[in-house]
C-alpha positions in Angstrom: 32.3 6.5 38.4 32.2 2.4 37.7 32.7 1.4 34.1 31.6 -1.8 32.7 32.0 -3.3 29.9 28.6 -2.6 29.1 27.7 0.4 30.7 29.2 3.6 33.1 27.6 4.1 36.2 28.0 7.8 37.7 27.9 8.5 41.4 25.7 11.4 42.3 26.8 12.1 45.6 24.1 11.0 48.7 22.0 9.6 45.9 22.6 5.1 46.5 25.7 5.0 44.8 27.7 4.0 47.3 25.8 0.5 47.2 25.9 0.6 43.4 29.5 0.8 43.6 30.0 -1.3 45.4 27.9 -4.7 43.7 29.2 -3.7 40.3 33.4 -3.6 41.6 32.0 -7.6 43.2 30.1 -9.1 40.3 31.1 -6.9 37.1 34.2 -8.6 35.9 36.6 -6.1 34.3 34.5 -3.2 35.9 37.5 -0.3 37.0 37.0 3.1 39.1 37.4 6.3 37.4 38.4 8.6 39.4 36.0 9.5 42.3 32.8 11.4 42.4 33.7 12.4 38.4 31.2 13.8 36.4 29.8 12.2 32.8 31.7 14.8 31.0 34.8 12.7 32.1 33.7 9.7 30.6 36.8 8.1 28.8 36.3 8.9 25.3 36.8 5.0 24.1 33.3 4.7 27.0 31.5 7.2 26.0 29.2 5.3 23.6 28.1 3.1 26.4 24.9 3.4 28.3 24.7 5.7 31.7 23.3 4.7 34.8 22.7 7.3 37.6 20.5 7.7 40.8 18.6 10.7 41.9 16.6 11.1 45.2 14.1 13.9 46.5 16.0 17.0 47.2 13.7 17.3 50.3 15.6 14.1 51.6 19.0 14.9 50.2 19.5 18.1 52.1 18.6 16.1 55.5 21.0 13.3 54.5 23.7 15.9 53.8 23.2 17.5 57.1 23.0 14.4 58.8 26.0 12.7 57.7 28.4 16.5 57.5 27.6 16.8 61.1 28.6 14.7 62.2 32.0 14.2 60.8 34.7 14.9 62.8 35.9 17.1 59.8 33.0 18.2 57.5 33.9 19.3 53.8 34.3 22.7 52.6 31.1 22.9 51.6 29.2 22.3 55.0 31.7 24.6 56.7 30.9 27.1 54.5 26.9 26.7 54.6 26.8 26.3 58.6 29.3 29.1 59.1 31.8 26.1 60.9 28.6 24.4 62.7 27.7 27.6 64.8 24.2 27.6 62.1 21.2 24.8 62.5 19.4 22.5 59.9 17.8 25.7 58.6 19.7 28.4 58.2 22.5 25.9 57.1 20.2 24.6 54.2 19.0 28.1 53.4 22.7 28.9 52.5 22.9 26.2 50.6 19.6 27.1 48.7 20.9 30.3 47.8 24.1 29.6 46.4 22.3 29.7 42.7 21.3 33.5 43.9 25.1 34.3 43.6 25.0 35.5 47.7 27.9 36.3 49.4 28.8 32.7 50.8 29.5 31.4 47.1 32.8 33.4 46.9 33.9 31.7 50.2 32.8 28.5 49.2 35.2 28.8 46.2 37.9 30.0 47.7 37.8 27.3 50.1 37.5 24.3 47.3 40.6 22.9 45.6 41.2 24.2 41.8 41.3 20.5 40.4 39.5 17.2 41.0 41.3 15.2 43.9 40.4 11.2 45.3 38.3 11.8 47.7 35.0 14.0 49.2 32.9 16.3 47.7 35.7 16.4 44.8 34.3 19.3 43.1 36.7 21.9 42.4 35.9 25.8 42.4 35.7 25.8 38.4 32.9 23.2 38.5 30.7 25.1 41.3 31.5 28.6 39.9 28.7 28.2 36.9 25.7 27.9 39.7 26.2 31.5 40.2 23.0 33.2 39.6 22.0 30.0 38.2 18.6 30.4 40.4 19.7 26.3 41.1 19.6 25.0 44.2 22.5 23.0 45.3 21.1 19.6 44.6 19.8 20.5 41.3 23.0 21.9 40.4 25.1 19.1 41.5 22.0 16.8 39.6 22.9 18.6 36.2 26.8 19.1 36.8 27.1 15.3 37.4 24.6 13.8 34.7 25.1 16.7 31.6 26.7 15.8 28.3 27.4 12.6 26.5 25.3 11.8 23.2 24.9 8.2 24.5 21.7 6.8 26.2 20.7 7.5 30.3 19.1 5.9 32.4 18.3 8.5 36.2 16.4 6.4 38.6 14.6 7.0 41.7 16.7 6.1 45.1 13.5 5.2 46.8 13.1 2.1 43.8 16.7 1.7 43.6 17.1 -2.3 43.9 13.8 -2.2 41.5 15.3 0.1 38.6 19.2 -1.2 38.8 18.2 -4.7 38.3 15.6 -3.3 35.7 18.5 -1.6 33.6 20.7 -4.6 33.8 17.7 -6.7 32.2 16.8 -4.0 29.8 20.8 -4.3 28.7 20.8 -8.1 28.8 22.5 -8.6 31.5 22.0 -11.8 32.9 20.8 -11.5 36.6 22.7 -14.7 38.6 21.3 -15.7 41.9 24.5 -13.9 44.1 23.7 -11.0 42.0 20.1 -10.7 42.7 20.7 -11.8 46.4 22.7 -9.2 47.0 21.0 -6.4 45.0 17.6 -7.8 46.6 18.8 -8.1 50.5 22.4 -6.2 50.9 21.6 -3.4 53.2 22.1 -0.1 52.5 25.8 1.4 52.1 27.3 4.8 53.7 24.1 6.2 55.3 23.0 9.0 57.3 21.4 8.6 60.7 18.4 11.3 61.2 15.0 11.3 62.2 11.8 10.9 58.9 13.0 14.2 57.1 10.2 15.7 57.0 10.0 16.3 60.5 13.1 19.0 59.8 11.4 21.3 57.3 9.4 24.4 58.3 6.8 25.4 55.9 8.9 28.3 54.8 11.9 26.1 54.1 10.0 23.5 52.2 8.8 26.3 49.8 12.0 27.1 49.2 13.3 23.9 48.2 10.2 23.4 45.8 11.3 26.9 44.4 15.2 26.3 43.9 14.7 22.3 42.7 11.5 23.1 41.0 12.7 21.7 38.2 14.3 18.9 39.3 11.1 17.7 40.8 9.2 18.0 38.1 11.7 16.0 36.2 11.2 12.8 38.6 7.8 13.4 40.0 8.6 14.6 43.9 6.4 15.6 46.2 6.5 16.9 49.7 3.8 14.5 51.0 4.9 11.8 49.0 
């Protein structure tokens, strides 16, 4: 979480923050951390009047980043430990535990055993207390982690679309009055992308089967922000 004198920007994990963070801590003068990967519920209360700016991204994608980047860590989080059953699962089975997590299965009380019992500086940072409401939830993961992250606050938000991400952020700074100087636009316009994943299009990882249950799990959260499959 960034906050600016103007507005708080919260890091939905995987979703372009990472590259938001980043050009509001260069070019946002008095803009300060709060703590890492916090949710808007931990707004400071002397901020929480201020506009929020977030970033969402298909869920399709987002499970194929996750993967991606987990796997190749030399040591993954909690979380994809748990889902891959310590790397020994694939792409789908993995994300089929993850799916289910909102159906209260069996790997949701090992995955909270496994998490720490208060918010820390670093990783996932999402304690066993935070995850423990998606049981029987009928959420998948990303949706879950979507509403956990971006819930509560009275004050205006503003949830755009990764795939328009340079287009939206500069569009929320203008919509604030913000002015837009050329080293600002320069690097919103032509900085490349920060803390990626390396995979192959992810489309090509879905079967049919798995697809369906994405759209079933983050059925809402699609229809929220318009996502498609064959988008």
């Amino acid at each position: 979480m960034i906050a600016t004198d103007r507005f708080v920007f919260v890091h939905l994990h995987k979703s372009g923050g990472t590259f938001v963070n980043e050009c509001l801590m260069r070019f946002f003068p008095g803009a300060r951390r709060i703590g890492y990967h916090l949710p808007r519920s931990c707004i400071p209360q002397d901020k929480r009047s201020l506009p929020v700016l977030g970033f969402v991204r298909s869920p399709w994608s987002y499970y194929v980043s996750w993967f991606s980047f987990q796997s190749r860590m030399a040591q993954p989080n909690a979380l994809f430990r748990c889902a891959s059953e310590d790397r020994k699962l694939d792409f789908e089975a993995t994300i089929r535990n993850l799916l289910e997590l909102g159906q209260g299965n069996g790997k949701l009380d090992s995955l909270l055993a496994a998490l720490p019992r208060e918010y820390g500086n670093q990783g996932l940072n999402l304690p066993a207390f935070a995850l423990e409401p998606i049981r029987n939830s009928g959420k998948g993961f990303y949706s879950y982690l979507h509403d956990y992250m971006y819930a509560g606050g009275d004050s205006p938000a503003t949830i755009g679309r990764v795939e328009n991400l340079r287009a939206e952020f500069k569009a929320f700074l203008l919509g604030l009055d913000i002015p837009l100087p050329p080293a600002l636009t320069g690097f919103i316009d032509e900085a490349s992308p920060r803390n990626t994943s390396t995979h192959r299009s992810w489309r090509e990882y879905y079967s049919d089967d798995l697809a369906e249950l994405v759209a079933s799990r983050d059925h809402e959260l699609l229809r929220i922000y318009g996502y498609r499959f064959d988008d």
